[in-house]
Rosetta silent file (secondary structure, phi, psi, omega in degrees, C-alpha in Angstrom):
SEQUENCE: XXXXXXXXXXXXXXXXXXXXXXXXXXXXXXXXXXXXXXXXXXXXXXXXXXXXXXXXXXXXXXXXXXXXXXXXXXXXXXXXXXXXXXXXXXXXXXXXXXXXXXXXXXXXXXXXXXXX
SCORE:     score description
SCORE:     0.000 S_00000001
   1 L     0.000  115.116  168.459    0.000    0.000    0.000 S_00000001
   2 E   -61.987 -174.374 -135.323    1.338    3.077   -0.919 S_00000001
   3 E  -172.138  108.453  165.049    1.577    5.665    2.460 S_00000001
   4 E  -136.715  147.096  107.230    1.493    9.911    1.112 S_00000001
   5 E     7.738   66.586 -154.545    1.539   12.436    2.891 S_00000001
   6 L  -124.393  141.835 -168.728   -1.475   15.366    2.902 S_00000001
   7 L   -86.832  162.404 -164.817   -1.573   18.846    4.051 S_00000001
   8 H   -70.247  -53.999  171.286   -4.913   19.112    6.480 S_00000001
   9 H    -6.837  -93.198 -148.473   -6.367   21.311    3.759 S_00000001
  10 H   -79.389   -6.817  163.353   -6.877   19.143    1.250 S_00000001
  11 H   -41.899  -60.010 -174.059   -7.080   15.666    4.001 S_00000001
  12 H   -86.836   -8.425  177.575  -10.333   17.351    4.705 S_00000001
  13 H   -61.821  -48.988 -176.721  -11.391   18.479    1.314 S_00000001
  14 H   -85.961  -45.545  175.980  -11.051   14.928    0.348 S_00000001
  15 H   -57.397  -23.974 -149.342  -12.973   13.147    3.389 S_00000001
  16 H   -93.269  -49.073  165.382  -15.702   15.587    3.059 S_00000001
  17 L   137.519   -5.022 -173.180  -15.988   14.024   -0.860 S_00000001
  18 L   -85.267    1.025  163.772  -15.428   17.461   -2.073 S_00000001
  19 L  -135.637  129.757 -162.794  -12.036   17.153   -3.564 S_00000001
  20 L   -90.342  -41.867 -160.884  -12.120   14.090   -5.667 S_00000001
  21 E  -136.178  153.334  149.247   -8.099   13.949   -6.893 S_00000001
  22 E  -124.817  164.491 -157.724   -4.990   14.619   -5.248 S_00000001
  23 E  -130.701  133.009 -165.225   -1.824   15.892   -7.170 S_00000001
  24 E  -138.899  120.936  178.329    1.973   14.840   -6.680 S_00000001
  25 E   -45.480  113.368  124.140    4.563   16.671   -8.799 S_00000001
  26 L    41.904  -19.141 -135.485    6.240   15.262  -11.468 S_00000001
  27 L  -112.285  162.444 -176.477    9.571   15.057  -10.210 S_00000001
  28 H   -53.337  -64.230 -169.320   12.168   11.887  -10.204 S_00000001
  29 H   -33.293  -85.541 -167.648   11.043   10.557   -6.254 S_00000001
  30 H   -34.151  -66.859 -158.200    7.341    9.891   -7.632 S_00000001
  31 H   -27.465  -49.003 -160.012    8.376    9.179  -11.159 S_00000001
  32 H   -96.886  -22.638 -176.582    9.672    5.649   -9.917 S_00000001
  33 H   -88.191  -57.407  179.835    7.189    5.096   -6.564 S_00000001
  34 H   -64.040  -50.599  164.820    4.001    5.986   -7.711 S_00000001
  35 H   -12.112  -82.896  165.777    4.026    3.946  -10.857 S_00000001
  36 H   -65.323  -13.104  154.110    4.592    1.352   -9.677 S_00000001
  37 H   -45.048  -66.909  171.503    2.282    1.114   -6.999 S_00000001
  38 H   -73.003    5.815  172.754   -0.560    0.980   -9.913 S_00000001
  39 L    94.625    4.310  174.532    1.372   -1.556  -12.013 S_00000001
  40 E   -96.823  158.354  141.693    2.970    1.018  -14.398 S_00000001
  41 E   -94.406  150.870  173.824    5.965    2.587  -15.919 S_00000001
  42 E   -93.976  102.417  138.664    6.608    6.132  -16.227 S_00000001
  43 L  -157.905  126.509 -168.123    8.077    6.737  -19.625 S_00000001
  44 L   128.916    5.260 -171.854    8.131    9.171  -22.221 S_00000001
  45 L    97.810   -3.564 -161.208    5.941   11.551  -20.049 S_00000001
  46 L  -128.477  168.006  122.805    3.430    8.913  -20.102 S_00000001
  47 E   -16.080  115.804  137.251    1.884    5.846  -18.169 S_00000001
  48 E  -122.313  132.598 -177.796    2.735    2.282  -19.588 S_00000001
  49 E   -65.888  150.636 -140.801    1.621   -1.168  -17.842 S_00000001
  50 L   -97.365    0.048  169.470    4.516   -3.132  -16.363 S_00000001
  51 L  -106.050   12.642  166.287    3.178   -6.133  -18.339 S_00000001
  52 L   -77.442  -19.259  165.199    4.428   -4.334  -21.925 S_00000001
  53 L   -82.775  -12.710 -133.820    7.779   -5.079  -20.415 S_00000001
  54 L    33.927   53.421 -159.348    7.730   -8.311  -19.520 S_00000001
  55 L  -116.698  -31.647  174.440    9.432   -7.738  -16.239 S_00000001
  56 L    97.256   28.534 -171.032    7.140   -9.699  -13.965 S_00000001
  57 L  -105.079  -73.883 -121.916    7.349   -6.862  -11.503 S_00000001
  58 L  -139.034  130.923  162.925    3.517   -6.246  -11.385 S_00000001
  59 L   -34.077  167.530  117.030    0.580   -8.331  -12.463 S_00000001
  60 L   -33.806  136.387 -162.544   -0.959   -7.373  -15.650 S_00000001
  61 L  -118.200  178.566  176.992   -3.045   -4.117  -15.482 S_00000001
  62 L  -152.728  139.719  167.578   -5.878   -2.444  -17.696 S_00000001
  63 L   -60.826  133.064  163.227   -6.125    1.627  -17.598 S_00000001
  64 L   108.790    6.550  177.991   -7.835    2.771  -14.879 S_00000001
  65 L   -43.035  113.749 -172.532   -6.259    0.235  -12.706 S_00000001
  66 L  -106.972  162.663  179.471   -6.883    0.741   -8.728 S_00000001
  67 E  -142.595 -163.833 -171.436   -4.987    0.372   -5.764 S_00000001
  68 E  -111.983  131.083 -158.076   -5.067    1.125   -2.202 S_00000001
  69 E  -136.462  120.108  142.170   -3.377    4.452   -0.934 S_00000001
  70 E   -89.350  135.858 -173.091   -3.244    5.907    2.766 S_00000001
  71 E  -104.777  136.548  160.481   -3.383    9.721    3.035 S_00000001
  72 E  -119.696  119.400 -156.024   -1.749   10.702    6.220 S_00000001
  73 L  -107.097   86.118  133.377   -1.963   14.507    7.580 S_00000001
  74 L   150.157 -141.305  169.423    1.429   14.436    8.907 S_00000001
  75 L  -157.500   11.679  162.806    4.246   11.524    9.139 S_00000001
  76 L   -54.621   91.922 -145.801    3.986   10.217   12.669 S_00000001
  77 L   -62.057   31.908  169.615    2.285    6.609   12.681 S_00000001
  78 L  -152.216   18.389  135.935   -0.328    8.149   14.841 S_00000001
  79 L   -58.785  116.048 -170.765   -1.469   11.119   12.662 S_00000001
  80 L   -13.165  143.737 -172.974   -4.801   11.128   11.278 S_00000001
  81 E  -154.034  173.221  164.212   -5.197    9.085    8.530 S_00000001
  82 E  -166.928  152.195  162.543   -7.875    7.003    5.790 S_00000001
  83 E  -107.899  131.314 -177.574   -7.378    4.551    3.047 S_00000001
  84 E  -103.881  138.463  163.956   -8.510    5.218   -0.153 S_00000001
  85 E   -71.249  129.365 -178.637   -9.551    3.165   -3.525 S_00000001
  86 E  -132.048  175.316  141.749   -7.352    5.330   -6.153 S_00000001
  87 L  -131.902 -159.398 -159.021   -6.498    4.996   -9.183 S_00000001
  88 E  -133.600  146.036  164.808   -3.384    7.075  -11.172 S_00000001
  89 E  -138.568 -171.786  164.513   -3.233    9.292  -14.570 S_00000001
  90 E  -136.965  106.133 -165.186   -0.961   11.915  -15.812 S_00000001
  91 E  -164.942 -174.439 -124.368   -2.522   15.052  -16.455 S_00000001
  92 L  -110.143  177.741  109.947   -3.387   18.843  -15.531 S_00000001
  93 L  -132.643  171.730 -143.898   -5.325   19.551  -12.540 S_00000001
  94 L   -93.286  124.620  174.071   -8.031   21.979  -10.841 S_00000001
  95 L   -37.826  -54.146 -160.839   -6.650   25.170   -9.330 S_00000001
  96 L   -81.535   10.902  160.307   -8.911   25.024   -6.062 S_00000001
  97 L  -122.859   24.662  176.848   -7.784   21.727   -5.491 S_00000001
  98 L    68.216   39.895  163.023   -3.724   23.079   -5.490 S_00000001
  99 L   -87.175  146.666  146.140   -3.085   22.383   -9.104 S_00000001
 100 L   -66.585  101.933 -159.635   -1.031   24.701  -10.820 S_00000001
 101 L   -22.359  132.777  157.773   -2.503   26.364  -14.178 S_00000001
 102 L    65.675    2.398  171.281   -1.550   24.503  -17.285 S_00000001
 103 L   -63.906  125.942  122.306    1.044   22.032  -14.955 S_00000001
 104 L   -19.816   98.443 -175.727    1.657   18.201  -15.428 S_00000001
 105 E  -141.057  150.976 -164.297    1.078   16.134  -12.331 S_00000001
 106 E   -89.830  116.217 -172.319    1.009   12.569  -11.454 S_00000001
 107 E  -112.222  152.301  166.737   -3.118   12.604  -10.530 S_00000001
 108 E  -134.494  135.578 -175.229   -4.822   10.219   -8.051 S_00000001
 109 E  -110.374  106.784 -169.644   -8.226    9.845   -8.366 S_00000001
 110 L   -76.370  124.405  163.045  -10.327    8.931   -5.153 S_00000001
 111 L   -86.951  -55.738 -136.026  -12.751    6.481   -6.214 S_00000001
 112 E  -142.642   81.158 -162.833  -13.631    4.782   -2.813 S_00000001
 113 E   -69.673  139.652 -170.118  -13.021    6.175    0.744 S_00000001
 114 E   -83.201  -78.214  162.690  -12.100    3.037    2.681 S_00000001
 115 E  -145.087 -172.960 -179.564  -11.994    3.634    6.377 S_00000001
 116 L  -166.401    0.000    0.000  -11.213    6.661    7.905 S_00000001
């Protein structure tokens, strides 16, 4: 199960049901963690499933693939926390949810709040 990180802001944004995706920058840490979480590679800018490689690292996936993600508002094992059904794209996202205009971000999409 991946384990992120959430500023209280948008922790509560998302339990309340009213922010739907959260957005994790682009940058080399994610590039290689988040992927692979969902069963992908990152390359070329894009998504690809980890069974176009043959590497045997991941099951075979289909887009839209979900996985299980804890949001934690802080990084203590005893800060509030909930697990969420997500799943992952790569694409733009909505200012009032802390996207930056016309920016590229590694998106997780809350399907399915879990427990909380």
């Amino acid at each position: 199960m991946l384990i992120l990180p959430i500023k209280r802001k948008w922790f509560d944004m998302i339990l309340s049901g009213e922010k739907k995706e959260e957005y994790r920058e682009i940058k080399t840490y994610y590039e290689s963690r988040l992927p692979a979480g969902f069963g992908y590679f990152f390359t070329g800018g894009k998504l690809e499933a980890a069974h176009k490689f043959n590497c045997g690292l991941q099951k075979s996936v289909e887009a839209g693939h979900e996985t299980t993600v804890m949001f934690r508002n802080g990084y203590g094992k005893n800060s509030p926390s909930f697990v969420a059904r997500c799943t992952l794209s790569v694409g733009t996202g909505r200012e009032e949810w802390g996207a930056e205009p016309g920016k590229k971000y590694f998106v997780l999409t809350v399907k399915e709040i879990l427990n909380a």
